[in-house]
C-alpha positions in Angstrom: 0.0 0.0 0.0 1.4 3.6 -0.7 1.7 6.0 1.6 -0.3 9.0 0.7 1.0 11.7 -0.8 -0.6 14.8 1.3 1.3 16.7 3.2 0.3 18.9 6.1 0.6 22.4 6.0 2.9 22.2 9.3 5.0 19.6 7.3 5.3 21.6 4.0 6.3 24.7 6.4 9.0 22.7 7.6 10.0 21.4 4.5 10.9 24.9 3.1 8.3 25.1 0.6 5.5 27.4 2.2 5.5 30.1 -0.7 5.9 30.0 -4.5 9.5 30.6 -5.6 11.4 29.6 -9.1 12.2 25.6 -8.8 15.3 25.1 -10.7 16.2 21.9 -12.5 19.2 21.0 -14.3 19.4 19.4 -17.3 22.7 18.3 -17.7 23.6 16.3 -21.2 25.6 15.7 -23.1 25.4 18.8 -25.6 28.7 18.1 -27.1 30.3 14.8 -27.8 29.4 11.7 -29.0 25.7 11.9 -28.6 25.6 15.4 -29.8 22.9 14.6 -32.5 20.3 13.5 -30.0 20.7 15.0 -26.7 19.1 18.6 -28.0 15.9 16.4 -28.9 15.8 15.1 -24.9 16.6 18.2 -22.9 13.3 19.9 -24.9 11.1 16.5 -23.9 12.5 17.5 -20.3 11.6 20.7 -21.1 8.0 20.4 -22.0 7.6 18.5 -18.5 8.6 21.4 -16.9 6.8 24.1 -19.1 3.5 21.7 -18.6 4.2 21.8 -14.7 4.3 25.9 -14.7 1.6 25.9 -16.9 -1.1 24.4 -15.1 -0.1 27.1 -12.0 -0.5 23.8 -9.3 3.3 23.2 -8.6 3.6 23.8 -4.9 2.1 27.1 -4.2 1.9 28.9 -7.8 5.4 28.0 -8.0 7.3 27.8 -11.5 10.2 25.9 -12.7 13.0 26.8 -14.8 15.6 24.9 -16.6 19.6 25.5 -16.2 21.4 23.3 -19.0 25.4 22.0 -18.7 26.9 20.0 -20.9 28.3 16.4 -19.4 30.1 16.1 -23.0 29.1 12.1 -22.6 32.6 10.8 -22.1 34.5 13.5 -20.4 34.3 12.8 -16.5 35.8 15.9 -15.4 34.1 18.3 -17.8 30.7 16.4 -16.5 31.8 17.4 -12.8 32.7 20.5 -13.4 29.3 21.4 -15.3 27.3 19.8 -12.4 28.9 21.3 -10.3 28.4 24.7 -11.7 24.9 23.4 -12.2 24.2 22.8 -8.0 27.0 25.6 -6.5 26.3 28.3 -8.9 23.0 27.8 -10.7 21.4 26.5 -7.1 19.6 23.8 -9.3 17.1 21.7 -6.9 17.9 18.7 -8.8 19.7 17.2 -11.9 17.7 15.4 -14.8 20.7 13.2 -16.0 23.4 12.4 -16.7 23.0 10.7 -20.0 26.3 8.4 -20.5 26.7 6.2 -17.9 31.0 7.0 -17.1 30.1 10.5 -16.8 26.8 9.8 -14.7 28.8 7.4 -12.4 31.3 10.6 -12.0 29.0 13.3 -11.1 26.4 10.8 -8.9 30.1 10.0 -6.4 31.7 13.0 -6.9 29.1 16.0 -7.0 25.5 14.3 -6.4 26.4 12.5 -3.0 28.5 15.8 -1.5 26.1 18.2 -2.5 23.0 16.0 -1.3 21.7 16.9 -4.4 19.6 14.3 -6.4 19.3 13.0 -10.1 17.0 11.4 -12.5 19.3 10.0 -15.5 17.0 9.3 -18.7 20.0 7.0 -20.6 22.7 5.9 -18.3 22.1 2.4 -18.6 25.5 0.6 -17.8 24.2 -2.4 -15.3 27.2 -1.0 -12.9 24.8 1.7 -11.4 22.2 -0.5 -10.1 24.7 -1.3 -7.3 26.3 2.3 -7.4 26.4 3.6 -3.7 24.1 6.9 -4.1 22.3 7.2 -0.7 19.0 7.1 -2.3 19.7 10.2 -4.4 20.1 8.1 -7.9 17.0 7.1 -10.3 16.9 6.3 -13.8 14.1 5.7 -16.3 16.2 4.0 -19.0 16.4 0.1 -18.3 19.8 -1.7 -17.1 21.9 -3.0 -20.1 21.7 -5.8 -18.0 18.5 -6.4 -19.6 19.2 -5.1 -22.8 22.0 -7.8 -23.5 18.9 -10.4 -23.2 16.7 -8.3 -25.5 19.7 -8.2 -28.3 20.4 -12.0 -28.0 16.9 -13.0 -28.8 16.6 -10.7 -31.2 19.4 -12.0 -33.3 18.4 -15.4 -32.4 14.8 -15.1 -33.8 16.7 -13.7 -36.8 18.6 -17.2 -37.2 22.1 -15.1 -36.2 24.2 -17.9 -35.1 27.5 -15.9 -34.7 28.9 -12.7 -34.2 31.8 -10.1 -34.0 31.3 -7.0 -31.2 32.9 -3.9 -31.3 32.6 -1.8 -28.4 33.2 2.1 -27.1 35.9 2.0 -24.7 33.8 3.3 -21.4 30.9 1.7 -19.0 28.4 2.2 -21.7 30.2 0.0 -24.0 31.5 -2.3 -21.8 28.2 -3.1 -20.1 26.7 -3.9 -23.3 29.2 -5.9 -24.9 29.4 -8.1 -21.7 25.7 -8.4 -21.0 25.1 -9.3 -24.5 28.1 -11.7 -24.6 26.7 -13.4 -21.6 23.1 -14.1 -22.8 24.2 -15.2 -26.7 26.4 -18.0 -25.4 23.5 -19.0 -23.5 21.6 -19.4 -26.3 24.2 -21.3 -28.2 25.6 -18.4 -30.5 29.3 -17.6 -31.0 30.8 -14.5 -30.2 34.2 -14.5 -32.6 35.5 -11.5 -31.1 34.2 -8.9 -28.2 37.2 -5.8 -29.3 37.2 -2.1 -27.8 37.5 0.7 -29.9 38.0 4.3 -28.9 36.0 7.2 -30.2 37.7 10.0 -32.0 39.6 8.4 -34.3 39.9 9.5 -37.7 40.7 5.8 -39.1 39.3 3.1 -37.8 41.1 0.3 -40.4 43.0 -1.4 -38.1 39.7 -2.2 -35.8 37.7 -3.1 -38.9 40.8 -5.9 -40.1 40.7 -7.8 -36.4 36.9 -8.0 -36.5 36.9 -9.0 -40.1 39.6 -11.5 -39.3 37.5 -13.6 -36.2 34.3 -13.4 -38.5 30.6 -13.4 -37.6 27.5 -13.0 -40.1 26.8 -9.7 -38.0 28.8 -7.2 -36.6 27.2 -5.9 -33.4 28.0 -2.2 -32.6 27.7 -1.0 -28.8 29.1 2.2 -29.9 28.2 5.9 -30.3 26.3 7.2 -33.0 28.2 10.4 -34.0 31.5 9.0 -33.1 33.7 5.8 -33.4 30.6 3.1 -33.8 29.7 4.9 -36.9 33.5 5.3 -38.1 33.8 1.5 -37.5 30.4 1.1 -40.1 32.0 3.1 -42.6 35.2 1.2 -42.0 33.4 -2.2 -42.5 31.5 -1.2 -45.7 34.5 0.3 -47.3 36.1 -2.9 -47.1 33.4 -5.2 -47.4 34.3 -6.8 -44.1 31.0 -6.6 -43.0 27.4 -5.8 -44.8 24.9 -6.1 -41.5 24.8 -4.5 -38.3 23.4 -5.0 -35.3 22.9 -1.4 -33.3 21.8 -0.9 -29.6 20.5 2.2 -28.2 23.0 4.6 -28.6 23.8 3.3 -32.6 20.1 5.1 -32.6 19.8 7.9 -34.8 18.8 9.8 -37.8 22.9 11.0 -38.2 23.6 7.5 -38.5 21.5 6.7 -41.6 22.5 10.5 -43.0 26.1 9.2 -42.6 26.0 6.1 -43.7 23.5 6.0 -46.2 21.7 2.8 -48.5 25.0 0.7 -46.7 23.1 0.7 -43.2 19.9 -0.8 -45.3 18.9 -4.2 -43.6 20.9 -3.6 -40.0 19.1 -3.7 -37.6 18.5 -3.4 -33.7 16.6 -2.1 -30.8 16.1 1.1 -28.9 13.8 1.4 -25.6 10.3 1.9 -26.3 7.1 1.0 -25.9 3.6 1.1 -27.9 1.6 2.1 -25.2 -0.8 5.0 -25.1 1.3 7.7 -23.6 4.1 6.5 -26.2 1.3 7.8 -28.9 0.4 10.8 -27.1 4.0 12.0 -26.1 4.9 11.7 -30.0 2.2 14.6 -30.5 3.3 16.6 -27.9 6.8 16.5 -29.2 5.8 17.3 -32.8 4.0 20.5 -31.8 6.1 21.4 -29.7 8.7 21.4 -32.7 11.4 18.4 -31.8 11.4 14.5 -32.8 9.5 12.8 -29.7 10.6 9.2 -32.1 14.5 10.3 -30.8 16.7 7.8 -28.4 15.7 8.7 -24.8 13.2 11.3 -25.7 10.2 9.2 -23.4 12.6 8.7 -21.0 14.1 12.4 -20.8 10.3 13.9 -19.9 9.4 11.1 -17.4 12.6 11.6 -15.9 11.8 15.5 -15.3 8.0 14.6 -14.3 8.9 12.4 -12.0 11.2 15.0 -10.3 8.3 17.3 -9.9 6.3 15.1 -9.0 8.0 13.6 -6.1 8.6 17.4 -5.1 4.9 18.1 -4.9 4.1 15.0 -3.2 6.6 15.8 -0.4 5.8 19.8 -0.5 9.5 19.9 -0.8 12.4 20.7 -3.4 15.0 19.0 -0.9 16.2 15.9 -2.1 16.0 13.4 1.5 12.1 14.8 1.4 11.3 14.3 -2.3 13.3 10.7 -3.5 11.4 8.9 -0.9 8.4 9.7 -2.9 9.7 8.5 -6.4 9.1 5.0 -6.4 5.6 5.3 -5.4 4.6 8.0 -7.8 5.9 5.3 -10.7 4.1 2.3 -9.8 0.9 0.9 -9.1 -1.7 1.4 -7.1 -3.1 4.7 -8.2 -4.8 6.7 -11.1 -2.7 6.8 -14.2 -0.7 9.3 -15.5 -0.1 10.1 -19.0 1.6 12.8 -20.5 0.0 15.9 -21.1 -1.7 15.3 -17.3 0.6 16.4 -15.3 -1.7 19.2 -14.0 -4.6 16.4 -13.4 -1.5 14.6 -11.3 -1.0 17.7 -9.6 -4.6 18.2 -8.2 -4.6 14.3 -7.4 -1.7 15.0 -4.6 -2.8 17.7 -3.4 -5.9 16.1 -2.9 -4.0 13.0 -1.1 -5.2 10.7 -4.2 -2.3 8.4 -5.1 -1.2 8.8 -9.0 0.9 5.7 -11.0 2.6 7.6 -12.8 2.7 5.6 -16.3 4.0 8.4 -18.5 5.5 8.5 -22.2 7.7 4.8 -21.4 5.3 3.3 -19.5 7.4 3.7 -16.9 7.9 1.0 -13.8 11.4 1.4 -11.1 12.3 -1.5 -9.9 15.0 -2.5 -7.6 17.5 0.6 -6.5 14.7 2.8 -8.3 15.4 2.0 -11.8 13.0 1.1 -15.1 12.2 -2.3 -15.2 12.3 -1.3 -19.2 10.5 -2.0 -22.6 12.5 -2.4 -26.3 11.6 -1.3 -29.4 13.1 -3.4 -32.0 13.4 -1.7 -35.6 15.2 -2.5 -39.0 16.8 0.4 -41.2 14.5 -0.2 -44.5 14.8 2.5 -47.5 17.1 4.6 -45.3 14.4 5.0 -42.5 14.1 3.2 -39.0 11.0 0.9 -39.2 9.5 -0.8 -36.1 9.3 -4.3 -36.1 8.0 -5.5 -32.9 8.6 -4.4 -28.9 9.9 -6.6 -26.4 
């Protein structure tokens, strides 16, 4: 049973939210980088959460909120801790939605989350290490565990008759995760991995990667890469020397810069990308397109549950302090309660206030499990005529 979610007026008092003020939230991304192409298209789904939340004038008193950006870069630690920190010592954010990379989110979550007190809601850090990160309850995520992903990805290249494989890898937690969860479950199924290699992003020439993975074989490369940087220099690299014709792409392979990059060569690759066909998937899609960005972009769901679920949890504890407001997450995103959707986050609003518990179901459909993290849904999708075409979800 939940607890409910109404707060006494002596409670709110004390928790430092008696009068309307200007909530700030950081959205911190990586802007630059390897996942440059995407992240502009998830800081405006966080966005709209938060514009939605002002909008409907029920946030905690009248209050507003107000979004401070810093860039995490993806894969440079200390320019990740240095924007967060700027983010909580300067900007006075209330909480962080992200990181997005997993290395950089690990970073800031020990080194500026935790001595700051400050929570964070990361949309796309999916590396299976965080589930046993030490945070002191201030970490959440609404992207699933790669943990789970490496399952998804072997029985998708099962179903497809894929009996063996080569894996190339970006050199970080991201990459790493993937490659090993992956690895893991495709042996158990009775495939061959021929060779699980690193590469490093940045690289102008990626020949001497593409001849060892051509060398060990597979009838599909698998790319746990980046899409703006060394996973699409190691595609080009395969096509150019016809060591490869079909790839397999995870999450962050996911992009419309990949197929404008690569062109008819990424034609019949395929892979998957977290998602889900439910109702709010449909209705967040709308919202995105008149709001003006691609709601269909990696993490885009994920990025504006991520930000409603930090408002949320504020409302329901009449509090922008993070030890009053993550003890509410979990029970906002999961049953019992009326469901959420998007576009109702004024209706959740009312219900809180009201003492009316909310499951908040959202644009992913999303469920925390475990250390508060999304039990996660896949959408699996082939690149057909130079577009990326749903097949099924998992």
């Amino acid at each position: 049973m939940k607890k409910l979610l109404l707060a006494t007026t002596a409670t709110a008092l004390l928790a430092g939210a008696a009068s309307a003020e200007d909530v700030k939230i950081g959205i911190l991304l990586g802007f630059t980088g390897p996942l440059e192409s995407i992240t502009p298209h998830m800081a405006a789904s966080a966005e709209m959460a938060m514009k939605e939340v002002t909008d409907s004038g029920k946030f905690m008193g009248g209050s507003t909120v107000t979004s401070v950006r810093g860039d995490s870069t993806c894969v440079d630690a200390a320019a990740a801790q240095a924007a967060a920190e700027r983010l909580v010592t300067s900007d006075k954010v209330a909480a962080i939605m992200g990181a997005d990379c997993s290395g950089v989110t690990g970073a800031v979550l020990q080194n500026v989350a935790r001595p700051n007190g400050v929570a964070m809601v990361s949309p796309s850090a999916t590396s299976p290490a965080l589930s046993s990160a030490e945070d002191d309850g201030l970490f959440f995520r609404t992207a699933p565990s790669d943990a789970r992903q490496g399952v998804v990805m072997a029985d998708i290249l099962t179903d497809r008759g894929v009996k063996s494989v080569a894996i190339t890898y970006t050199n970080n937690d991201y990459g790493k995760g993937v490659a090993e969860s992956f690895a893991a479950a495709f042996k158990e199924k009775g495939g061959e991995v021929t060779i699980s290699a690193a590469h490093e992003d940045g690289k102008a020439d990626y020949s001497a990667e593409v001849a060892a993975l051509a060398a060990a074989g597979g009838e599909v490369l698998v790319v746990a890469g980046y899409v703006d940087q060394g996973g699409k220099g190691v595609i080009q690299g395969s096509l150019d020397s016809g060591a490869f014709s079909t790839f397999y792409l995870p999450d962050g392979m996911y992009g419309d810069s990949l197929i404008a990059a690569i062109g008819d060569g990424l034609n019949g690759s395929y892979g998957d990308v977290p998602g889900t066909d439910s109702t709010g998937a449909d209705t967040f899609k709308t919202m995105a397109t008149a709001a003006g960005f691609d709601g269909t972009s990696s993490f885009t769901p994920e990025s504006y549950d991520a930000a409603a679920l930090i408002l949320l949890a504020m409302a329901a504890a009449n509090s922008t302090k993070a030890a009053d407001w993550t003890a509410k997450v979990n029970d906002l995103a999961n049953a019992p309660g009326e469901k959420i959707q998007p576009g109702e986050l004024g209706k959740a609003l009312e219900l809180i206030a009201a003492g009316t518990d909310i499951d908040y179901v959202g644009a992913s459909a999303v469920e925390l499990i475990g250390p508060g993290e999304s039990a996660g849904s896949y959408r699996e999708y082939t690149v057909k005529d130079g577009a990326f075409v749903t097949d099924r979800f998992r």
